[in-house]
C-alpha positions in Angstrom: 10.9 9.1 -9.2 9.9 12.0 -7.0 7.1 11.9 -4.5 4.5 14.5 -5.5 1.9 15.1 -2.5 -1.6 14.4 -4.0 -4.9 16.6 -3.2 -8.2 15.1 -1.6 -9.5 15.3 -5.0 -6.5 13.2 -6.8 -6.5 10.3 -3.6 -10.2 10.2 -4.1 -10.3 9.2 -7.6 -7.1 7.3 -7.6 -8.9 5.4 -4.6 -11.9 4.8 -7.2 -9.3 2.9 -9.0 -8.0 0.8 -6.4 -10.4 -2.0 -5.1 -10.5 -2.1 -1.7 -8.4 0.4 -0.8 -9.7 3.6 1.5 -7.7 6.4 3.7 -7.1 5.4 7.4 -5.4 8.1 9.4 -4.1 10.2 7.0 -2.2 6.6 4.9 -3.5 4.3 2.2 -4.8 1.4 3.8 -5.9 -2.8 2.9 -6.3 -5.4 4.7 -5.8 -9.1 3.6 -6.7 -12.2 4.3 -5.2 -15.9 3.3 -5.4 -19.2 4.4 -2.2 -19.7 6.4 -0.2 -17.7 7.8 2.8 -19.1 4.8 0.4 -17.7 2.8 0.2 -14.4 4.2 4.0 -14.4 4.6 4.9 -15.4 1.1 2.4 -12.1 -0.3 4.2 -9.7 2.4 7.5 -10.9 0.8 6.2 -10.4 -2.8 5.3 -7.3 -1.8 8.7 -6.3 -0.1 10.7 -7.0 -3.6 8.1 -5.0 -5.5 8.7 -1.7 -2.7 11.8 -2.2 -2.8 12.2 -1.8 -6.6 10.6 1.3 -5.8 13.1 2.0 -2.9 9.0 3.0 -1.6 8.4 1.1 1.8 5.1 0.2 3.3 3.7 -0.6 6.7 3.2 -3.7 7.3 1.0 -5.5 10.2 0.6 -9.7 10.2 -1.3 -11.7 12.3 -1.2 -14.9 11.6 -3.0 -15.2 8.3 -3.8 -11.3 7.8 -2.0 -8.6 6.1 -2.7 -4.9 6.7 -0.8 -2.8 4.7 -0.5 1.0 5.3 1.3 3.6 2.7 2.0 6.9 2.9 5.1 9.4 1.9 7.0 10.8 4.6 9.0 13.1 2.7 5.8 14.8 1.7 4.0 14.5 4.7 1.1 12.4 3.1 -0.3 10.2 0.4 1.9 10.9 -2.8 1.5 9.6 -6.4 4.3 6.5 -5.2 2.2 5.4 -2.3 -1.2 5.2 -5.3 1.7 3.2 -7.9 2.8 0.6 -5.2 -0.7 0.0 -3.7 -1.7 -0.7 -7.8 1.4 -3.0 -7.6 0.0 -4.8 -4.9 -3.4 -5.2 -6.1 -1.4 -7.1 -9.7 0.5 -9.2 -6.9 
């Protein structure tokens, strides 16, 4: 699938569609938070098979039992319609 670059407009209602989820710098952006840090772990991993299915690759920051996930498309310079797909993927997780 090729990255197409979304508008304001499209990351603003897309965003309406993703609980949780805002823009942070210019990416995509969620934080998480689980009961122990295996637990953190084991969603990042979940998460890793799904983006790499997608050959799509997030930004990951852990501390102990929190999560914070950035996405954005490089090759377009911004947030594209694979970054909105993946962060739906991770909401399903």
């Amino acid at each position: 699938m090729n990255p197409q670059k979304l508008t304001d407009k499209q990351i603003t209602e897309a965003i309406a569609q993703l609980p949780e989820w805002k823009v942070v710098n210019g990416k995509l952006n969620r934080a998480f938070k689980f009961d122990s840090f295996v637990e953190a772990f084991t969603f990042m991993t979940k998460v890793a098979f799904a983006a790499e299915k997608m050959v799509h690759h997030p930004e990951f920051f852990n501390v102990y039992n929190r999560v914070v996930i950035d996405l954005t498309t490089h090759d377009v310079d911004g947030i594209s319609n694979l970054d909105i797909d993946l962060a739906q993927k991770i909401n399903d997780l």
